[in-house]
VOPAGU-2260 file (C-alpha; in pm, 1 decimal, decimal comma):
REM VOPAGU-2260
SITE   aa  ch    i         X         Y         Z
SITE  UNK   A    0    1926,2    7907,3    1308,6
SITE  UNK   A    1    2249,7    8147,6    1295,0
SITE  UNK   A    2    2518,9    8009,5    1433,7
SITE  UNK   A    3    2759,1    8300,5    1380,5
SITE  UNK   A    4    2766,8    8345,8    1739,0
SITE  UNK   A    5    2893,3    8027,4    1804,2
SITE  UNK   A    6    3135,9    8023,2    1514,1
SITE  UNK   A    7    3479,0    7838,7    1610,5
SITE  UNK   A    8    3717,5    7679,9    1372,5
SITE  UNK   A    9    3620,7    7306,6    1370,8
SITE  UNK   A   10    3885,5    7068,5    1410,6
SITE  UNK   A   11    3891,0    6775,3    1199,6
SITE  UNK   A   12    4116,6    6429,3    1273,8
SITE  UNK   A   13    4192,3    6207,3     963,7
SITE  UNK   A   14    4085,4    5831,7     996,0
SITE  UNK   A   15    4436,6    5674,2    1013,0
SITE  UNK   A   16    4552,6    5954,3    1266,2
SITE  UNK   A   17    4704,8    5705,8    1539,2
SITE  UNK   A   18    4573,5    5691,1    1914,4
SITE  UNK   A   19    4893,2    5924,3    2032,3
SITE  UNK   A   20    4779,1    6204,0    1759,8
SITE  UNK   A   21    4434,2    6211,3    1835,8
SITE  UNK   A   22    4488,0    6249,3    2210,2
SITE  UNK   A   23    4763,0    6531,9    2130,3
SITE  UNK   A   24    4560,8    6707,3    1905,4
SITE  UNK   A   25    4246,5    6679,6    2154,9
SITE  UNK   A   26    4427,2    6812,3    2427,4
SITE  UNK   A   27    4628,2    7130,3    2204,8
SITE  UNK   A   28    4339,8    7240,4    2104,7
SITE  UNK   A   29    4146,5    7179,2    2450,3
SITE  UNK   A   30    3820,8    7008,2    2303,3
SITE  UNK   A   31    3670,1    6721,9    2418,0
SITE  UNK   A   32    3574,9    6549,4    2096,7
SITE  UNK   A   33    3641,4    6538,1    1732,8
SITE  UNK   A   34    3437,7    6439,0    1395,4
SITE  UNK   A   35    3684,4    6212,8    1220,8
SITE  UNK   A   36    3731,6    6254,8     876,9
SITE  UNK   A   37    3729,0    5976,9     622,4
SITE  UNK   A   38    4016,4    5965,1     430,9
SITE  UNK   A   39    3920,2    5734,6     133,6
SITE  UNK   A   40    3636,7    5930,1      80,1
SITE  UNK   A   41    3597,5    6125,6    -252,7
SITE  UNK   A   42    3624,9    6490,8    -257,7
SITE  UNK   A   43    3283,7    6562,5    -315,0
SITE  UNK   A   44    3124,1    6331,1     -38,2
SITE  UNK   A   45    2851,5    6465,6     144,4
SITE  UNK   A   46    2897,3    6517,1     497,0
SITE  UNK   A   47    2768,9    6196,6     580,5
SITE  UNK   A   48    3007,9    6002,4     383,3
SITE  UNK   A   49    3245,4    6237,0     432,8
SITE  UNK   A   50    3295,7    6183,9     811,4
SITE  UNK   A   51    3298,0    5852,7    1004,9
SITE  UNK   A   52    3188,6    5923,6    1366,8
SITE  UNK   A   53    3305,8    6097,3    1633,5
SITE  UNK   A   54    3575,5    6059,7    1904,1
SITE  UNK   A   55    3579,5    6190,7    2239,0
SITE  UNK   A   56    3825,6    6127,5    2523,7
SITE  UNK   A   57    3570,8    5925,0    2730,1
SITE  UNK   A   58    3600,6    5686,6    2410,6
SITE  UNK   A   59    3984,5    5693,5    2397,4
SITE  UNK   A   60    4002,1    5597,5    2759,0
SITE  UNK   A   61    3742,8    5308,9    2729,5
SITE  UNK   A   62    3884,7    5145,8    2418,2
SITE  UNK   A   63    4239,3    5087,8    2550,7
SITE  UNK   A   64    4088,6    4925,0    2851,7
SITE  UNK   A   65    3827,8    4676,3    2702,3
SITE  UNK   A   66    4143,3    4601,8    2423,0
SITE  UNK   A   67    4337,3    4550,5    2759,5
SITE  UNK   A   68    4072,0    4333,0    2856,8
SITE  UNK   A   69    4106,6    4119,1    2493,1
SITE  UNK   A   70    4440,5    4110,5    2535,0
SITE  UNK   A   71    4441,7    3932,4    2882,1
SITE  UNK   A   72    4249,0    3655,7    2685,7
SITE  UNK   A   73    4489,7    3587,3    2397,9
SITE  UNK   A   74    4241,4    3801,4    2137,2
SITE  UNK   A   75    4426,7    4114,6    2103,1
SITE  UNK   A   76    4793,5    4254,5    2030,8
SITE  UNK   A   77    4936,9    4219,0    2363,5
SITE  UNK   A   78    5094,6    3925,9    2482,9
SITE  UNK   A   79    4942,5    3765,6    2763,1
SITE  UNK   A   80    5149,1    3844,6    3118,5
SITE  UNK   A   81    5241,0    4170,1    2991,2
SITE  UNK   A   82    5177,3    4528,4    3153,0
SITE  UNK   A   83    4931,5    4586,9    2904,7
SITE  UNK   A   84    4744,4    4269,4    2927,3
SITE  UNK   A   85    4726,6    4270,0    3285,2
SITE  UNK   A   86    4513,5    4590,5    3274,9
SITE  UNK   A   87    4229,8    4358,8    3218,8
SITE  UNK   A   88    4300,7    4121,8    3572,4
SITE  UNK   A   89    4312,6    4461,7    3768,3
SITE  UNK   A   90    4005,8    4632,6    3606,6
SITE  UNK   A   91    3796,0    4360,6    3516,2
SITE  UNK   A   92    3620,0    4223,5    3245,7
SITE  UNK   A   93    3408,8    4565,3    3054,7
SITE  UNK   A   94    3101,2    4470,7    2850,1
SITE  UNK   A   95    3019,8    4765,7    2596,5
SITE  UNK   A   96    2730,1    4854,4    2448,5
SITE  UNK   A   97    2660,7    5114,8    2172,4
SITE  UNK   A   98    2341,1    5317,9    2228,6
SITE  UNK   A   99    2109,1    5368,1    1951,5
SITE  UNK   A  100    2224,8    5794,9    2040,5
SITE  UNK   A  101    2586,1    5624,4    1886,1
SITE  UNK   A  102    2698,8    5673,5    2336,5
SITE  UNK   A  103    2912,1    5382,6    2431,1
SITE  UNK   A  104    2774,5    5225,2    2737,6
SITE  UNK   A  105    3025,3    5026,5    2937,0
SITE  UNK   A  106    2953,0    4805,8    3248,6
SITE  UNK   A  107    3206,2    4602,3    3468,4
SITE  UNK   A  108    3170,0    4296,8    3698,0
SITE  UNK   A  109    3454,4    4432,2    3920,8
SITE  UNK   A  110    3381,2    4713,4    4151,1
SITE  UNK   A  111    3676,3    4727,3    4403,5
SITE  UNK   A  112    3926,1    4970,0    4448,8
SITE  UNK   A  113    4204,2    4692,7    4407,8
SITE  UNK   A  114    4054,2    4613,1    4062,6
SITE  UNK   A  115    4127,9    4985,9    3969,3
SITE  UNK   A  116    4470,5    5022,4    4075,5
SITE  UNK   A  117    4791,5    4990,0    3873,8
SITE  UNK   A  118    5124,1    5108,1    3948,9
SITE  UNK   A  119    5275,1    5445,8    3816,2
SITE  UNK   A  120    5477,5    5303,2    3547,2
SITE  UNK   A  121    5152,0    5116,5    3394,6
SITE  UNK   A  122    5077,5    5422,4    3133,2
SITE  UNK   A  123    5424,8    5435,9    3016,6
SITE  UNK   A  124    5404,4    5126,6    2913,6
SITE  UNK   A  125    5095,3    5132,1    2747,9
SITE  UNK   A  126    5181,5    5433,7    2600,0
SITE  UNK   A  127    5541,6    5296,2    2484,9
SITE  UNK   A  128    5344,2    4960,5    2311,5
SITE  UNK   A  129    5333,9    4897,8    1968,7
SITE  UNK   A  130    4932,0    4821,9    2038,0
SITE  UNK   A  131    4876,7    5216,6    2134,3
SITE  UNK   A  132    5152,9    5336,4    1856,9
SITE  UNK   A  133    4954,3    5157,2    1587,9
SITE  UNK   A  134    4595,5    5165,5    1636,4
SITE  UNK   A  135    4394,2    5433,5    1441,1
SITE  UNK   A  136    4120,8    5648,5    1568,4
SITE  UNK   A  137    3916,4    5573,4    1237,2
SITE  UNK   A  138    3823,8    5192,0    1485,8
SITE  UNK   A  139    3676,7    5305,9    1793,3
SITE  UNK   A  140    3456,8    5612,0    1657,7
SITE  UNK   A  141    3077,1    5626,3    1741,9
SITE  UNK   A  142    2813,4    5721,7    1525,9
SITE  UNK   A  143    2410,8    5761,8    1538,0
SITE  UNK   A  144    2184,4    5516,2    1345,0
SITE  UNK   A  145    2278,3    5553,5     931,3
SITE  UNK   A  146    2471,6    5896,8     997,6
SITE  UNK   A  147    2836,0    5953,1    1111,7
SITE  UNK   A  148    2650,2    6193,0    1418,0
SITE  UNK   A  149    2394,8    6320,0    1479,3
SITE  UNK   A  150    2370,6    6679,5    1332,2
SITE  UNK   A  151    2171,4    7027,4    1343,9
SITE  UNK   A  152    2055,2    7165,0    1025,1
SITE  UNK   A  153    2124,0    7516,4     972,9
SITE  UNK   A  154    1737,8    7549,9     965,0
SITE  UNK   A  155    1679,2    7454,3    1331,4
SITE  UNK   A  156    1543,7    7634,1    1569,2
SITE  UNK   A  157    1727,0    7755,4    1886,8
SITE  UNK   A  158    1522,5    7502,4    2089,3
SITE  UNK   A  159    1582,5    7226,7    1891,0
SITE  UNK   A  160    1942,5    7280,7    2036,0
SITE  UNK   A  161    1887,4    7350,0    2372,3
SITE  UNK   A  162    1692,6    7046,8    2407,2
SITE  UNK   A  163    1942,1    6820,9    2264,2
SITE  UNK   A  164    2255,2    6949,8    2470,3
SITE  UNK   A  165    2011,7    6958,3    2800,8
SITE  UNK   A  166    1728,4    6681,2    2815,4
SITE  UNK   A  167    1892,0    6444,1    2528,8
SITE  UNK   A  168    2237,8    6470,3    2656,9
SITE  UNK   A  169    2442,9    6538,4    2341,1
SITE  UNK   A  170    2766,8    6674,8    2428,0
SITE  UNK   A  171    2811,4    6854,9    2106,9
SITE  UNK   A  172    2634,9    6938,5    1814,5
SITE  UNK   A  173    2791,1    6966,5    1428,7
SITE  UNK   A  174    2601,6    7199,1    1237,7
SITE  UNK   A  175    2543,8    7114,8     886,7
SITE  UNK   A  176    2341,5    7213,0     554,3
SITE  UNK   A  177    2169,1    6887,6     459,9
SITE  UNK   A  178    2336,4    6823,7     133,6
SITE  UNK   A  179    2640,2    6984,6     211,1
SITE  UNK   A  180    2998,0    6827,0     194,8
SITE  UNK   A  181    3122,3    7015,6     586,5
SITE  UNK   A  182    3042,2    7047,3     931,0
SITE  UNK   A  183    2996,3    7451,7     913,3
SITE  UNK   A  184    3043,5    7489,2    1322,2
SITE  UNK   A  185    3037,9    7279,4    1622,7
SITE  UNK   A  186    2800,6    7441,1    1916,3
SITE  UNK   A  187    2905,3    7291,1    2263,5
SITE  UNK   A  188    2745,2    7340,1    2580,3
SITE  UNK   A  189    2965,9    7590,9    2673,8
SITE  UNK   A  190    2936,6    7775,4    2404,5
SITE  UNK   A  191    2595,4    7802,3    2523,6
SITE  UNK   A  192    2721,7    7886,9    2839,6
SITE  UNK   A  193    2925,7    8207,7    2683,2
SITE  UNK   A  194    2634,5    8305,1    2534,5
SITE  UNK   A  195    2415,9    8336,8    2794,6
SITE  UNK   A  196    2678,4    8513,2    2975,8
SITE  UNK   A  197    2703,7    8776,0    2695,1
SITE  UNK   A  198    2331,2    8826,4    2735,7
SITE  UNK   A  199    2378,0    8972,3    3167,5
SITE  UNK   A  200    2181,3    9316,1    3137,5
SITE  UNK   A  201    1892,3    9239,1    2920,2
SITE  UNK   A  202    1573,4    9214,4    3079,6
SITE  UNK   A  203    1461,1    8879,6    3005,8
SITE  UNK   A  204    1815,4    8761,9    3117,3
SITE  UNK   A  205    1785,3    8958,8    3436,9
SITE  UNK   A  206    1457,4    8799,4    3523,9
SITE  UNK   A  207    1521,2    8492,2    3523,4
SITE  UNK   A  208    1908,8    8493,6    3598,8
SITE  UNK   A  209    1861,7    8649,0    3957,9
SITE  UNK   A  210    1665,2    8397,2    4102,5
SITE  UNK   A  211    1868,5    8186,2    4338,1
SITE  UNK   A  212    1972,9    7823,2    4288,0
SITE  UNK   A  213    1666,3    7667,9    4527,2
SITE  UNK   A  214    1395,1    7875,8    4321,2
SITE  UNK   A  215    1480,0    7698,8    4017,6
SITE  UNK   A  216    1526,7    7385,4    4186,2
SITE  UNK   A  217    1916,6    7321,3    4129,6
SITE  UNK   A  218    2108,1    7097,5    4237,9
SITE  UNK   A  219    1896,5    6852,5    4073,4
SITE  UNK   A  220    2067,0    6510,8    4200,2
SITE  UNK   A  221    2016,9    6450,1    4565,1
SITE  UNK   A  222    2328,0    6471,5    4785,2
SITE  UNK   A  223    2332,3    6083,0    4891,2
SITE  UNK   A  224    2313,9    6043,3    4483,4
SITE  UNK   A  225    2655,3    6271,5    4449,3
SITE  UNK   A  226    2879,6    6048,1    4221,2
SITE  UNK   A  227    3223,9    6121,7    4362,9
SITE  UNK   A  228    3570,9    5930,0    4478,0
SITE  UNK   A  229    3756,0    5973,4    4763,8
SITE  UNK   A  230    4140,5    6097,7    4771,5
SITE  UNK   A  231    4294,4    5766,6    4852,8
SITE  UNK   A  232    4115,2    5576,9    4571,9
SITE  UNK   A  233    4279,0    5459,9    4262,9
SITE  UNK   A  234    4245,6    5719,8    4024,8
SITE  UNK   A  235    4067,1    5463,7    3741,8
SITE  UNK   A  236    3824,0    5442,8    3984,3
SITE  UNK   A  237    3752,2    5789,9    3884,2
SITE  UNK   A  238    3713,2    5735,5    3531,7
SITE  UNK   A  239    3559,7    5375,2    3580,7
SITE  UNK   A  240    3260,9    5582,3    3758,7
SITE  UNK   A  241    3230,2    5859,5    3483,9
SITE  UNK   A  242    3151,9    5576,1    3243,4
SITE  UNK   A  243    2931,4    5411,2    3468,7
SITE  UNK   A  244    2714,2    5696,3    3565,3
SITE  UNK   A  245    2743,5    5866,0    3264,1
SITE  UNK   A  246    2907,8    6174,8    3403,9
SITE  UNK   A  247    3178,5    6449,7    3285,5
SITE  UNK   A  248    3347,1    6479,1    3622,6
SITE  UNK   A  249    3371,1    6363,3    3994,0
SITE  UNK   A  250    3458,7    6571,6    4277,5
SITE  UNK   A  251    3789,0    6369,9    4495,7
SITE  UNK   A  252    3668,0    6406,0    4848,1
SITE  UNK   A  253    3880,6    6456,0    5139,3
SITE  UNK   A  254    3930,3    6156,5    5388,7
SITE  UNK   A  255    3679,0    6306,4    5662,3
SITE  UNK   A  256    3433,1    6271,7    5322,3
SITE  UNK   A  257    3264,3    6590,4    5324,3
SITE  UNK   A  258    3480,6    6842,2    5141,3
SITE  UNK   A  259    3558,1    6819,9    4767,2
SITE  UNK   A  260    3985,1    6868,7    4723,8
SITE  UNK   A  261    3945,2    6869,9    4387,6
SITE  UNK   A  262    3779,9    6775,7    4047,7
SITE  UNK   A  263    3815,6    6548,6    3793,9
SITE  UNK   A  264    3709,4    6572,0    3478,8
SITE  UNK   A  265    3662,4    6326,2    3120,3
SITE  UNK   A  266    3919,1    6519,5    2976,1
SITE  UNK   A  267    4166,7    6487,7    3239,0
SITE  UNK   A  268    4231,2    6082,7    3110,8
SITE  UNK   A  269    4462,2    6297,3    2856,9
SITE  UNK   A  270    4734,5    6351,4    3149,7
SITE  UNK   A  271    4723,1    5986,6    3173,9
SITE  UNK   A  272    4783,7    5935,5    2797,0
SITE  UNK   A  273    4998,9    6230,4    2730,2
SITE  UNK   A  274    5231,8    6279,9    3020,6
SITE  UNK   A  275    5246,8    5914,4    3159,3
SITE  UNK   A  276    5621,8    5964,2    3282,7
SITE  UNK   A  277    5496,5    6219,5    3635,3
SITE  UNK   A  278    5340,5    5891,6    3767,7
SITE  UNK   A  279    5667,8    5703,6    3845,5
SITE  UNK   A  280    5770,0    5777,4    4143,7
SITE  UNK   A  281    5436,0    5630,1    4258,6
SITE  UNK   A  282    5365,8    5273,5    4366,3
SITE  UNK   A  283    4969,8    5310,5    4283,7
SITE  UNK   A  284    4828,3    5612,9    4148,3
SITE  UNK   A  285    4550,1    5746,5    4402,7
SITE  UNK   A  286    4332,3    5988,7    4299,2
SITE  UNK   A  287    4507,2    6253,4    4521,1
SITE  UNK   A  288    4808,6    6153,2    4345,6
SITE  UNK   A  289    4661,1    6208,3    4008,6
SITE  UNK   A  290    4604,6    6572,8    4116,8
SITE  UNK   A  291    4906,9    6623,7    4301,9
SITE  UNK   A  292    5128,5    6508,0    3998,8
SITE  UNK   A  293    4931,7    6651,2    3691,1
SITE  UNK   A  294    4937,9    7027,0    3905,2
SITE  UNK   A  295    5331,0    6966,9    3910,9
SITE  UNK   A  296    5344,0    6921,1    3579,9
SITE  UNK   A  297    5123,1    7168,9    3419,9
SITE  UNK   A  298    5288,1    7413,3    3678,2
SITE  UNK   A  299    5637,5    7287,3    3547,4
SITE  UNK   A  300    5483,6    7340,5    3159,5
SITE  UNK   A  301    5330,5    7690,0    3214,5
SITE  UNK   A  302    4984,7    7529,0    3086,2
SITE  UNK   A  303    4667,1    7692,9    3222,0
SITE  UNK   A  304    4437,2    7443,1    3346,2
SITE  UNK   A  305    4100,5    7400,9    3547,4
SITE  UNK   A  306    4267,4    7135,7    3774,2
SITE  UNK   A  307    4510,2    7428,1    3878,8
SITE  UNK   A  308    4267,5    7577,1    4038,5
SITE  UNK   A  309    4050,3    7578,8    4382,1
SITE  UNK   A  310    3754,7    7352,3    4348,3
SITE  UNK   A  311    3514,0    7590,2    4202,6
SITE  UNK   A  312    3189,5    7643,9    4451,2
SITE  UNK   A  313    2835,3    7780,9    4500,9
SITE  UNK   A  314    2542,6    7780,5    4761,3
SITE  UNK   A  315    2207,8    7717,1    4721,2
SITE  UNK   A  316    2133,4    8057,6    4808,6
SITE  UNK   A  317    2364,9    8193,3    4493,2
SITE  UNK   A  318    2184,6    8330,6    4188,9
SITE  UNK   A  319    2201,5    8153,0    3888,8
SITE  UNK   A  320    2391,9    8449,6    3710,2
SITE  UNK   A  321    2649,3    8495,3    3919,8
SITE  UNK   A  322    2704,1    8055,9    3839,0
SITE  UNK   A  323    2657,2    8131,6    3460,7
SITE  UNK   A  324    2945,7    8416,7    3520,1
SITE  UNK   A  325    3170,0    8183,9    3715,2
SITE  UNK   A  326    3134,1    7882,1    3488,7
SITE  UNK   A  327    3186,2    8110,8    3149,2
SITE  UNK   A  328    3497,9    8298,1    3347,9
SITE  UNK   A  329    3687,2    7966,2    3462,0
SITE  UNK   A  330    3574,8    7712,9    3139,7
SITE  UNK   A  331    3492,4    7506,9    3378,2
SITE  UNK   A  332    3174,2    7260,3    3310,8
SITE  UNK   A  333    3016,7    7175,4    3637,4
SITE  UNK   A  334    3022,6    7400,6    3979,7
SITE  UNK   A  335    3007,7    7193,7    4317,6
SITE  UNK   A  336    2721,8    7299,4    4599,7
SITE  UNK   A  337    2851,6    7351,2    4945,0
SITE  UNK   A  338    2647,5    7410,2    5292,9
SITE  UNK   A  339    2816,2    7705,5    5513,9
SITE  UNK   A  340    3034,7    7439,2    5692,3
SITE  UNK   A  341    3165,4    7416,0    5300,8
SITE  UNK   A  342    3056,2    7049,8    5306,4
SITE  UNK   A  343    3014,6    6878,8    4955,7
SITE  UNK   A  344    2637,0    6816,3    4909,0
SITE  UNK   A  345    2570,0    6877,5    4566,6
SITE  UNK   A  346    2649,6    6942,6    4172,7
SITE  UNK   A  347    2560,5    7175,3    3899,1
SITE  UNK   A  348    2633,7    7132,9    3577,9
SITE  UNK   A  349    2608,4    7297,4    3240,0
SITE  UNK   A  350    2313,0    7049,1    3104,0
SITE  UNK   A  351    2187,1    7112,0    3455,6
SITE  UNK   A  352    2161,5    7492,9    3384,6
SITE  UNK   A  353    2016,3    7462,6    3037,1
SITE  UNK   A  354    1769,4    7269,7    3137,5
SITE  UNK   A  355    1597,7    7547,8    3309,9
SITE  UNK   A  356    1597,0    7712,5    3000,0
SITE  UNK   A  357    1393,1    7541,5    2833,0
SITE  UNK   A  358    1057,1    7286,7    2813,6
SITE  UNK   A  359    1007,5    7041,4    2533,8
SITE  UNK   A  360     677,4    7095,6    2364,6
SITE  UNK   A  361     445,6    6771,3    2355,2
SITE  UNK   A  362     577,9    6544,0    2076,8
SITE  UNK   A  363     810,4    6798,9    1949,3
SITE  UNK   A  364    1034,0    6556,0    1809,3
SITE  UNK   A  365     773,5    6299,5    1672,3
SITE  UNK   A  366     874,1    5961,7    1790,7
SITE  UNK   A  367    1259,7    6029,3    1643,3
SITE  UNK   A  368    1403,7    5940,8    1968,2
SITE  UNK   A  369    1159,0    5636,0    2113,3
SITE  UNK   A  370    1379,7    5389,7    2202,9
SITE  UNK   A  371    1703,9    5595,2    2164,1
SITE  UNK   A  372    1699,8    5792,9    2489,6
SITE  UNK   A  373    1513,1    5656,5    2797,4
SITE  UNK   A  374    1231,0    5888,1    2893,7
SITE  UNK   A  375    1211,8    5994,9    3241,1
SITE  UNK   A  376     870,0    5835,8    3423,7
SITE  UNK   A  377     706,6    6164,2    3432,6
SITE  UNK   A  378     806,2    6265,3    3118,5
SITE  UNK   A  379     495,2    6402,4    2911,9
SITE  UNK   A  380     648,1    6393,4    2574,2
């Protein structure tokens, strides 16, 4: 497989880069994860012991909670009765579980909005703690199975990618030579994305890319099964749901609960992390809030951003070209489906949209991912 198309510099974080660094360096370079380099490993390591995992913002966001959560009983740097360690009395106590795909699972026994909320100082002072300052990213990276992640060979086939960022769910893919000592590229799902957009005037493209949303039978989730948050609730609630429901984003929905006011995404935790300060004048931080604040403050740093926009929309009577367009133009991972009244009733994203793509040939992978990724019940792999 060339990859020349997707070529990007890939960014690396060192093992004992701190919490603070990671999420800065994230967030300059506007990626959602990271492979995390080993620092104590020789110079001519192969890739696999030359890299430890990966880290994602999802990850970042988790960790400092279920530490929170260790903290409130006496097991972790905090003291007890502090800010910090009170995170785990208003969120509840997380259980994680690391997927055999090297996906942390979390689950929570407290589902109420009160349980979510915390006032607008709260990330200041976890951010200000010697327990954030000190802890390296090199302790809460995931990996798959015996290898740091799980990797394309420069030898597979465009399908075996597809299939991996679509029906298996990977959110990125290092590419790799299998005794090699680097991660050559990274190919993400929007860098599928870009490419397909690159492809508008050739005929196989325009065959199949001016069909309309309902031919190809997108949205795929029913609307009752929409995974969303409305303005007025804490904005952890947000995030608490993402990891939940394993899902990038959540549209915030207006207080008559039909129209979407906004989007947030995985990545947006970072504001939380980065730019704790713009919460202060706030007693709780609502999800409006979170919006309403973060807008301010990119407006205020001259930073371009997704969440400074309109809530990006389709219909179901939109061609999927003109979403592929839209989604490449505004780097923007998910597009929200709207009736004419411009009622919220559905969600596309970019797995949703390679999946349509492609169809995985009967046992194309072998029995390589039985038990790592639950098969749907019609599955015929």
């Amino acid at each position: 497989m060339s990859t020349m198309m997707f070529l990007r510099a890939v960014i690396e974080i060192p093992s004992d880069a701190s919490l603070s660094d990671t999420v800065e360096t994230l967030s300059k370079n506007k990626i959602l994860s990271a492979p995390i380099r080993n620092v104590d490993a020789p110079e001519d390591a192969t890739w696999i012991d030359k890299y430890i995992g990966i880290v994602e913002f999802a990850g970042i966001a988790m960790w400092l909670l279920h530490q929170s959560d260790a903290s409130g009983n006496g097991t972790a740097g905090s003291a007890v009765g502090s800010p910090v360690a009170n995170l785990a009395s208003r969120l509840g106590s997380f259980t994680f579980r690391r997927t055999s795909s090297g996906r942390v699972e979390t689950t929570t026994d407290s589902e109420s909005d009160e349980a979510a909320s915390v006032g607008g100082s709260f990330f200041e002072t976890l951010t200000s703690s010697e327990f954030y300052k000190n802890t390296k990213v090199g302790d809460i990276s995931g990996s798959f199975r015996w290898a740091p992640f799980l990797a394309l060979q420069t030898s597979d086939t465009f399908l075996t990618m597809l299939l991996l960022l679509s029906k298996y769910r990977m959110k990125s893919l290092p590419v790799v030579d299998m005794g090699g000592n680097q991660i050559e590229n990274i190919i993400t799902q929007s860098c599928v994305v870009h490419m397909l957009a690159e492809c508008v005037g050739l005929p196989w493209f325009e065959s199949w890319g001016t069909k309309k949303l309902s031919e190809l039978g997108l949205p795929l989730m029913k609307p009752y099964k929409l995974v969303k948050v409305n303005e007025d609730q804490p904005v952890l609630k947000a995030f608490q749901l993402m990891r939940e429901k394993g899902v990038g984003g959540v549209p915030v929905i207006d207080t008559n609960g039909t129209k979407a006011i906004g989007n947030i995404s995985i990545r947006d935790v970072q504001y939380l992390l980065s730019a704790p300060k713009i919460y202060k004048q706030y007693r709780t931080i609502s999800a409006k809030d979170f919006l309403t604040a973060v807008r301010h403050h990119l407006q205020e740093q001259h930073e371009a951003s997704p969440l400074l926009h309109d809530v990006i929309t389709c219909k179901r009577d939109d061609v999927i070209k003109e979403i592929i367009l839209k989604l490449d133009s505004t780097k923007i991972h998910r597009i929200y489906v709207v009736d004419d009244k411009g009622d919220t009733e559905g969600v596309i994203t970019l797995r949703d949209i390679i999946s349509k793509l492609v169809h995985e040939p009967r046992h194309y992978f072998g029995d390589f991912f039985d038990g790592v990724v639950p098969l749907p019940t019609n599955s015929t792999v």
